[in-house]
N, CA, C and O of each residue as an XYZ file, in Angstrom:
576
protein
N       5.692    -10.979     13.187
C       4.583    -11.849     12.850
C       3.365    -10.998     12.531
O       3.052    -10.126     13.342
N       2.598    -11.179     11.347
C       1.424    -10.592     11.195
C       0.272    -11.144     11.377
O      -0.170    -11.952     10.560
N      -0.576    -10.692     12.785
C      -2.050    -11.356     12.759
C      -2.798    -10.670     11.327
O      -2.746     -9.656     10.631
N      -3.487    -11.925     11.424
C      -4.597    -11.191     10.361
C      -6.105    -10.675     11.428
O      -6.553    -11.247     12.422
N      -6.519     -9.591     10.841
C      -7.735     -9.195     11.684
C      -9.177     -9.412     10.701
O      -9.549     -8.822      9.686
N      -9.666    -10.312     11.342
C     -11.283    -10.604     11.212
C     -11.911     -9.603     11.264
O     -11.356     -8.887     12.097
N     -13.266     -8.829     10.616
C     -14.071     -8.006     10.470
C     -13.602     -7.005     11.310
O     -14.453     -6.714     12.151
N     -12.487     -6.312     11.415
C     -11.944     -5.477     11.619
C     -12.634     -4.152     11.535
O     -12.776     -3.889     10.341
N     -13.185     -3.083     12.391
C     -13.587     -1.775     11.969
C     -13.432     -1.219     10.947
O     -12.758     -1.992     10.266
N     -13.725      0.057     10.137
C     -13.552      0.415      8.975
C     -12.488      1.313      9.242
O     -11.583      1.376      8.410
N     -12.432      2.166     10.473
C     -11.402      3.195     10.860
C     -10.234      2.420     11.437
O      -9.316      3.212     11.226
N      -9.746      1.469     11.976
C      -8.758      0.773     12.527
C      -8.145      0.333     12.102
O      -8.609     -0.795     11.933
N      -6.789      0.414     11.518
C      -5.774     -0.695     11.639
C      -4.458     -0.369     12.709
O      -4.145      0.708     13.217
N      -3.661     -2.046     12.883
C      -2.748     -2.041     13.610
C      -2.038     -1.083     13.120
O      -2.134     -0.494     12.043
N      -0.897     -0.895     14.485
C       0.075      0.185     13.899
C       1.110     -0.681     13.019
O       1.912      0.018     12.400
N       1.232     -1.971     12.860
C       2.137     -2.966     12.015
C       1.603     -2.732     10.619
O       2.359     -2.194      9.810
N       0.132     -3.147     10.173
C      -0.491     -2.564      9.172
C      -0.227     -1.410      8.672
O       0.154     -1.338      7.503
N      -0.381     -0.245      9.481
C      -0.001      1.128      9.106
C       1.366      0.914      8.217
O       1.548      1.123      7.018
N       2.104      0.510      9.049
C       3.491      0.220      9.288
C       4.253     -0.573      7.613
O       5.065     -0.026      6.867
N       3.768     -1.660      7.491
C       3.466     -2.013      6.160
C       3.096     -1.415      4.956
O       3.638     -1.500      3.854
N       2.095     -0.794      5.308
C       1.229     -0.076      3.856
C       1.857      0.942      3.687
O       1.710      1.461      2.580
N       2.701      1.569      4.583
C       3.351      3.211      3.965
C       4.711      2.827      3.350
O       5.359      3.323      2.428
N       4.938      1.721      4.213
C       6.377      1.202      3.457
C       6.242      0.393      2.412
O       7.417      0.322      2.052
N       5.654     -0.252      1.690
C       5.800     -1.339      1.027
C       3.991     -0.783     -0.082
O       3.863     -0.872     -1.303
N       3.200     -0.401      0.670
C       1.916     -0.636     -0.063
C       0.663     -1.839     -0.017
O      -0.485     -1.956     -0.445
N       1.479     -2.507      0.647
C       0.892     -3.728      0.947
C      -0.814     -3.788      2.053
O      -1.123     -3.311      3.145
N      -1.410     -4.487      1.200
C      -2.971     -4.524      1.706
C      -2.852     -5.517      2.860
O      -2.053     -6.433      2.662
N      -3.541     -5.505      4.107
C      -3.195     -6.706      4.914
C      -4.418     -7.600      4.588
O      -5.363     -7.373      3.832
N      -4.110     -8.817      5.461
C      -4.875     -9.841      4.930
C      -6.295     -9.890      5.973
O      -6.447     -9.829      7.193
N      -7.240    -10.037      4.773
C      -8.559    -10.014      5.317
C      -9.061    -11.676      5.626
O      -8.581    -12.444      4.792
N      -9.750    -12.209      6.451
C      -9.860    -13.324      6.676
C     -11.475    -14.187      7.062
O     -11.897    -15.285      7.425
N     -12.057    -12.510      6.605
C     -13.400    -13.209      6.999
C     -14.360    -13.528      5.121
O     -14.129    -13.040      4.015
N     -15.207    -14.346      5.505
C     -15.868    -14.806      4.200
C     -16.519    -13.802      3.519
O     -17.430    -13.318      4.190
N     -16.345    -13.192      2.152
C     -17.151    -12.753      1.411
C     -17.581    -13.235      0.170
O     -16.999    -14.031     -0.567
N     -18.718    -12.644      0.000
C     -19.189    -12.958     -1.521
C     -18.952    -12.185     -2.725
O     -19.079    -12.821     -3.771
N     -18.700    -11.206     -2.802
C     -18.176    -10.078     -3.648
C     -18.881    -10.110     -4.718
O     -20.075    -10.396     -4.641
N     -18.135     -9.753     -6.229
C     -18.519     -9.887     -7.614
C     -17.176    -10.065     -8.088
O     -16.132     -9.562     -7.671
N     -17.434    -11.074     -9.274
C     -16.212    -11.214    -10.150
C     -16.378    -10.270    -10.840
O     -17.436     -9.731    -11.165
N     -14.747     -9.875    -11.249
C     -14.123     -9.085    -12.038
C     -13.170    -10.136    -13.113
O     -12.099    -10.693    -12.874
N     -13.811    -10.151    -14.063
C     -13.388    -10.730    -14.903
C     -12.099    -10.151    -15.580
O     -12.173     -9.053    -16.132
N     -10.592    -11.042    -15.552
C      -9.275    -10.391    -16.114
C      -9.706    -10.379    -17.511
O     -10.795    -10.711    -17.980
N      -8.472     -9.860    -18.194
C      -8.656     -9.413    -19.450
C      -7.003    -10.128    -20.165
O      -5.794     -9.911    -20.084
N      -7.859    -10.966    -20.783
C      -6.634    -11.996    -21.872
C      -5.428    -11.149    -22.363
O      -4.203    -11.270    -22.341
N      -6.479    -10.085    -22.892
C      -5.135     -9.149    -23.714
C      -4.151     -8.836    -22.840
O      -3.112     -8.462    -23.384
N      -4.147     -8.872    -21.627
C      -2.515     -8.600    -20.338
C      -2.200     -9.108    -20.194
O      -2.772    -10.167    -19.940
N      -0.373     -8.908    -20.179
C       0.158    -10.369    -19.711
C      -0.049    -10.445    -18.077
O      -0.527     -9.613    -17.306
N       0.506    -11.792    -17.837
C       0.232    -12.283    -16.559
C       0.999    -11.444    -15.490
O       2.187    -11.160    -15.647
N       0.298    -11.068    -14.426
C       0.255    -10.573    -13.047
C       1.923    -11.425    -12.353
O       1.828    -12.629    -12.117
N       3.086    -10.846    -12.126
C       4.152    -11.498    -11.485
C       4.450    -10.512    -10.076
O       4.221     -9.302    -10.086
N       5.012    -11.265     -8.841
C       5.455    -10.269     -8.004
C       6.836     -9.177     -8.370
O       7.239     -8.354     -7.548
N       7.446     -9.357     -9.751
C       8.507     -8.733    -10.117
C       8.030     -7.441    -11.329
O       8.743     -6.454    -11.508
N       6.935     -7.634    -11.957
C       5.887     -6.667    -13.258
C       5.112     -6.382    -12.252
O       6.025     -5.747    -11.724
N       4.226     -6.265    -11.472
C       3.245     -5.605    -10.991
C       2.850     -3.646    -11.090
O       2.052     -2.902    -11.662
N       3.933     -3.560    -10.189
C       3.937     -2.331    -10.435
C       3.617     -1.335    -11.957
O       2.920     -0.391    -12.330
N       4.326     -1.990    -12.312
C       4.668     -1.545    -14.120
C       3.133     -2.014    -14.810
O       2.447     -1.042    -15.124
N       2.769     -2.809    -14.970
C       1.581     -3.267    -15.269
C       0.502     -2.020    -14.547
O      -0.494     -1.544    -15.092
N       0.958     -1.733    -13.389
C      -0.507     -0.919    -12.634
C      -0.364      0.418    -12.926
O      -1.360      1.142    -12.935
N       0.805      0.878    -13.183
C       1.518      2.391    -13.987
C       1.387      2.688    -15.252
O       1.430      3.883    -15.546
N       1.184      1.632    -16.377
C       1.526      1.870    -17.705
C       1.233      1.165    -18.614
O       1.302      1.478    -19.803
N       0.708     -0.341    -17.966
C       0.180     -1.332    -19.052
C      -1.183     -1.164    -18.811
O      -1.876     -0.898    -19.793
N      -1.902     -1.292    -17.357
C      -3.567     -1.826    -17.326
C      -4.024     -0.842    -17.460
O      -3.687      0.072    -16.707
N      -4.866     -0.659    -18.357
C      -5.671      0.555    -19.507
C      -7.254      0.502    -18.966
O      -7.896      1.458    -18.531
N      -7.746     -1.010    -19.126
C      -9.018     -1.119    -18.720
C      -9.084     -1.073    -17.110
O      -8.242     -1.382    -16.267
N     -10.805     -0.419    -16.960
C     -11.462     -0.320    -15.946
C     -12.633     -0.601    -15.809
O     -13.375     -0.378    -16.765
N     -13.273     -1.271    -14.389
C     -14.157     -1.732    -13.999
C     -14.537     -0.836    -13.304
O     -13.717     -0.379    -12.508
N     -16.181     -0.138    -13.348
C     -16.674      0.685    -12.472
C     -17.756      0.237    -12.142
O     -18.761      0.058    -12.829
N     -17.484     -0.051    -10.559
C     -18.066     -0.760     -9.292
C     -19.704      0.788     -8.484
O     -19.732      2.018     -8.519
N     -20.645     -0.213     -7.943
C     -21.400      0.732     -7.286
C     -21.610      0.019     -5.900
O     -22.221     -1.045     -5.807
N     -21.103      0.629     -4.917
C     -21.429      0.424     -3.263
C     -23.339      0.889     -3.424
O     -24.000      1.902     -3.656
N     -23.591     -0.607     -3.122
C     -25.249     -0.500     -3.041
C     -25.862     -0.189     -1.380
O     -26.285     -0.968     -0.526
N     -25.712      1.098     -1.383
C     -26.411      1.171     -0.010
C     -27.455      2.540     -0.031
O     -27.478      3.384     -0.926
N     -28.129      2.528      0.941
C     -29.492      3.299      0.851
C     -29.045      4.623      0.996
O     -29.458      5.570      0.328
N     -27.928      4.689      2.154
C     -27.557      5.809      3.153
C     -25.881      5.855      2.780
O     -25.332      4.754      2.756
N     -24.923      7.214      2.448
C     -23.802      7.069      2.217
C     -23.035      6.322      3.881
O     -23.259      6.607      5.057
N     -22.088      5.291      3.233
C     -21.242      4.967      4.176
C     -19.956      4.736      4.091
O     -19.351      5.261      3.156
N     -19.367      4.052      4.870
C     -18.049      4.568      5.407
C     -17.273      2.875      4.730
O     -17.464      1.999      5.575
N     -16.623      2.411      3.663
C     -15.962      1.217      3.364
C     -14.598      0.774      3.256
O     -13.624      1.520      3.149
N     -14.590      0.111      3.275
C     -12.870     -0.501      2.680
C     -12.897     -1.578      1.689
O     -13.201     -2.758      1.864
N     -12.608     -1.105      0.848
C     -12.393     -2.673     -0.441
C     -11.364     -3.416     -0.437
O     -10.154     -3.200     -0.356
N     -12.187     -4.582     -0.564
C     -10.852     -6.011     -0.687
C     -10.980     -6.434     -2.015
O     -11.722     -5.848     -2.803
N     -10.253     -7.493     -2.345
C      -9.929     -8.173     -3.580
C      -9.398     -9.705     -2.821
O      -8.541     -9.827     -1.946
N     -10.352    -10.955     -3.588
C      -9.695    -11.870     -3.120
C      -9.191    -13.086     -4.805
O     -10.035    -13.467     -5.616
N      -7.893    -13.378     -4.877
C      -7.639    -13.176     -6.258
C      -8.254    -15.062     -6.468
O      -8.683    -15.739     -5.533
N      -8.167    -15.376     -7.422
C      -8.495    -17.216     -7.545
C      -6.953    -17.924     -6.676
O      -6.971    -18.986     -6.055
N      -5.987    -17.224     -6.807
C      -4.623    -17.854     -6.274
C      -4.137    -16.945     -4.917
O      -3.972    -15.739     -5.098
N      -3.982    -17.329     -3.997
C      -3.359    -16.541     -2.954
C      -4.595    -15.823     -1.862
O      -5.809    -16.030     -1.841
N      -3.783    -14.956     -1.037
C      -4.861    -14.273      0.038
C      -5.597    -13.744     -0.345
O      -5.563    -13.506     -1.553
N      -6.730    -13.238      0.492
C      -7.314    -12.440      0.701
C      -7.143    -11.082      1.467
O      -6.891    -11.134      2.671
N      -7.285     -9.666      0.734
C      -6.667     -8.910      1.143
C      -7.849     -7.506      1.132
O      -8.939     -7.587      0.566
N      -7.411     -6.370      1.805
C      -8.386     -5.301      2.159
C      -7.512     -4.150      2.154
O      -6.298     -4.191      2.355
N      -8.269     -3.021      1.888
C      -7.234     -1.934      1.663
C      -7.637     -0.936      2.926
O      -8.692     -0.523      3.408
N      -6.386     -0.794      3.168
C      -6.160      0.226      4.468
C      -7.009      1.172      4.849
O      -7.346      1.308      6.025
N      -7.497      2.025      3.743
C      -7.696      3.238      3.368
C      -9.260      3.231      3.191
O      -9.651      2.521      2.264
N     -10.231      3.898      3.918
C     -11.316      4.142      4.285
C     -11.979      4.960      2.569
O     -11.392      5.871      1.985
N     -13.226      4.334      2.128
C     -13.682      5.076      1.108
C     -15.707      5.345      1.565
O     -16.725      4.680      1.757
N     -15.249      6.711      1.529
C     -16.229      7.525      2.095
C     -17.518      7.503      0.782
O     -17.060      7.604     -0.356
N     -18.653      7.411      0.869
C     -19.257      7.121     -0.342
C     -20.201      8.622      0.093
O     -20.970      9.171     -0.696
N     -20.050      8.893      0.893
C     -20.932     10.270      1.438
C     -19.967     11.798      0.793
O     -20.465     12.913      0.630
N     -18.721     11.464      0.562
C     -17.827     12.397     -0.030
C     -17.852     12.135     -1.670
O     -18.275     12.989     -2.449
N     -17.399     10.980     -2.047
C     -16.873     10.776     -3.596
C     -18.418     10.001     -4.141
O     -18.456      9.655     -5.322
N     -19.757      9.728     -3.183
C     -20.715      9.418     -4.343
C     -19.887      7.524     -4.041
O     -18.791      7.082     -3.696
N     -21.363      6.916     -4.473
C     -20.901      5.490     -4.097
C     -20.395      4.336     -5.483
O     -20.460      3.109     -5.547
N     -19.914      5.325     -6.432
C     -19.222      4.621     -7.390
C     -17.628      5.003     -7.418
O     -17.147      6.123     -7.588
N     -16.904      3.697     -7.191
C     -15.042      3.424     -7.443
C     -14.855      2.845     -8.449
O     -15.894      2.406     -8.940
N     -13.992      2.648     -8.977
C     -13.375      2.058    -10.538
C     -12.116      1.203    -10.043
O     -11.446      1.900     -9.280
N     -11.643      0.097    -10.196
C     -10.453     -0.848    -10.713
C      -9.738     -1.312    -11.521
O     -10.413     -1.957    -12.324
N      -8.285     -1.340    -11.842
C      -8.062     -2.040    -13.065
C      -8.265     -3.360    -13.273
O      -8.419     -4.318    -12.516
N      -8.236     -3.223    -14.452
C      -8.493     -4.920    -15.107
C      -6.870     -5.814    -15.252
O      -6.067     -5.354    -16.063
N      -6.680     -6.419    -14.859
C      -5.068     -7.072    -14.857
C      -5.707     -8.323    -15.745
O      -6.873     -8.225    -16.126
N      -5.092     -9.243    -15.997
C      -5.007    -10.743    -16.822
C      -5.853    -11.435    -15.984
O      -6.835    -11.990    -16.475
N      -5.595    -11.508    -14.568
C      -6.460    -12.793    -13.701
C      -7.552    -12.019    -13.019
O      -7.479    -10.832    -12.699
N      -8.687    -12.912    -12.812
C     -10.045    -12.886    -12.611
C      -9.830    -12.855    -11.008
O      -9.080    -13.573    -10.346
N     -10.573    -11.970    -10.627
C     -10.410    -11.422     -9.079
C     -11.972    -10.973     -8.445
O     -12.754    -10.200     -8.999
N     -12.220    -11.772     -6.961
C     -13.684    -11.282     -6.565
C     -13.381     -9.906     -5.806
O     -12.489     -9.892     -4.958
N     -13.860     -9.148     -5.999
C     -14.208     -7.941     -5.643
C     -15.110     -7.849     -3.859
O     -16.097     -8.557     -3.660
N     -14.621     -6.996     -2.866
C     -16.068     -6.923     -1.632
C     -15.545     -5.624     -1.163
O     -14.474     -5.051     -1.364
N     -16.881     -5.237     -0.303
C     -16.772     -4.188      0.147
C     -17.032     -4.207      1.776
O     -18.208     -4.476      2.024
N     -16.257     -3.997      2.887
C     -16.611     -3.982      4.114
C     -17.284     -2.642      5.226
O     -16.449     -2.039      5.901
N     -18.309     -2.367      5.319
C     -18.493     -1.578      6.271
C     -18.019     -1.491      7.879
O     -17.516     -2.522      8.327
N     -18.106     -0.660      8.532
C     -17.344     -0.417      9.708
C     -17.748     -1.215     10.750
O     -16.936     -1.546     11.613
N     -18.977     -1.593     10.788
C     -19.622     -2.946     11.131
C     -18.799     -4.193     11.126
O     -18.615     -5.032     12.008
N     -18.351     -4.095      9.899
C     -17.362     -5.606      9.025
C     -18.322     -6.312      8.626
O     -18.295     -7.530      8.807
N     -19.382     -5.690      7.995
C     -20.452     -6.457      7.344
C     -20.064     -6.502      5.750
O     -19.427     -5.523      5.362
N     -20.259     -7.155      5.120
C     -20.063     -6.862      3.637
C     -21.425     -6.054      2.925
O     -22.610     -6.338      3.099
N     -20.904     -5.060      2.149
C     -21.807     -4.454      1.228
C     -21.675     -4.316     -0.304
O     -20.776     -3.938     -1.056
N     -23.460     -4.965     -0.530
C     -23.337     -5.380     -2.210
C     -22.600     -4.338     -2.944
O     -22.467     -3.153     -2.640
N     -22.173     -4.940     -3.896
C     -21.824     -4.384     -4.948
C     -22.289     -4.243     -6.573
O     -23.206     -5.055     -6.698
N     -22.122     -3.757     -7.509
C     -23.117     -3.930     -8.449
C     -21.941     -3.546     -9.795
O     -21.405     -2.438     -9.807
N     -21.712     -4.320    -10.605
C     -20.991     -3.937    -11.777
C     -21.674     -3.021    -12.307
O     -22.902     -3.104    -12.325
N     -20.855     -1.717    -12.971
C     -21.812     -0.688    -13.656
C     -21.212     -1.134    -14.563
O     -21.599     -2.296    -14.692
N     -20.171     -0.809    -15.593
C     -19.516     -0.589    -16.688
C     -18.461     -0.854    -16.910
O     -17.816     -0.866    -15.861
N     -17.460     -1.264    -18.358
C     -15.974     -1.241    -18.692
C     -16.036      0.054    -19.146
O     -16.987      0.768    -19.461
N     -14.441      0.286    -19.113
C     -14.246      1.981    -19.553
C     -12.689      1.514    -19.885
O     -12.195      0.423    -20.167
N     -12.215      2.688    -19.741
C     -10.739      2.910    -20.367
C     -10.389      4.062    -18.703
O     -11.141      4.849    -18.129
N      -9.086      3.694    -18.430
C      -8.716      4.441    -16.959
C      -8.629      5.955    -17.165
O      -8.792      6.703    -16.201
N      -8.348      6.488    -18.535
C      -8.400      7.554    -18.055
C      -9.524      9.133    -19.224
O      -9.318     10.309    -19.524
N     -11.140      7.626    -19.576
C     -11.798      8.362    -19.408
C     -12.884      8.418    -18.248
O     -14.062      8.772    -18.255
N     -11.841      7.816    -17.005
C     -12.908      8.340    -15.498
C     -12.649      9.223    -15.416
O     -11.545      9.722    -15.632
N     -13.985      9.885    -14.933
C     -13.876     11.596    -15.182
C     -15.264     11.196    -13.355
O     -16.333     10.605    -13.204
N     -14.266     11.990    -12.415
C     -15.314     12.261    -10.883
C     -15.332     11.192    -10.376
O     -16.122     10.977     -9.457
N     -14.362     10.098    -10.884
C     -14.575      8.721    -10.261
C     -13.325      7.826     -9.584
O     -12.275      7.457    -10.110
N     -13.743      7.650     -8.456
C     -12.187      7.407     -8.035
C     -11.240      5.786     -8.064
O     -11.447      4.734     -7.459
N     -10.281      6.145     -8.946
C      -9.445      4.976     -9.551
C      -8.921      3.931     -8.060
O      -7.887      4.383     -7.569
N      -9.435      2.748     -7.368
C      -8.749      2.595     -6.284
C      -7.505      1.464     -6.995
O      -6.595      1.027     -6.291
């Protein structure tokens, strides 16, 4: 059975979580309210299936969205994605904005997806659309 964890620390997950994400990849489910920013999909892709995913995230989704963590002082985050259909979800994996600078990049898939960012708090932190690009002219910017 998987609990879902509410504003969860930024350094913590279960060892089931762990457990999940090394095997499978899988983001666990986030459950507290955010406001994020839309990320608007892109028509030209075909549609997002649990059987194409992969392939789509390897070799079809070209475009990128480059995101800015708006904070005064570098900190410590985890990004979620909550899509118009299905959970809400958060990624395992701690993004240091004091190491990589407080801009990340995403692909663009077909469906329109809100974007958030959680500090270790489990507070949400703004975000700010910078730019579309193409994935692989990010150059110092990290593809999550």
């Amino acid at each position: 059975m998987h609990h879902a964890r509410t504003h969860a620390p930024v350094t913590s997950m279960t060892a089931h979580e762990r457990k999940v994400f090394h095997m499978f990849g899988r983001w666990p489910t986030y459950t507290g309210n955010v406001t994020g920013i839309v990320i608007k999909g892109d028509p030209d892709m075909p549609q997002t299936r649990i059987w194409n995913r992969l392939l789509l995230q390897l070799f079809i989704w070209n475009k990128a969205t480059v995101v800015t963590a708006m904070t005064a002082t570098p900190v410590r985050i985890r990004i979620g994605f909550k899509p118009l259909q299905g959970r809400t979800q958060i990624s395992p994996k701690v993004f240091d904005t004091a190491v990589s600078g407080p801009h990340f990049a995403v692909l663009r898939g077909h469906e329109e997806f809100t974007l958030f960012a959680i500090n270790h708090f489990g507070t949400e932190v703004p975000l700010q659309l910078n730019r579309q690009t193409r994935k692989w002219k990010l150059r110092n910017i990290p593809l999550l």
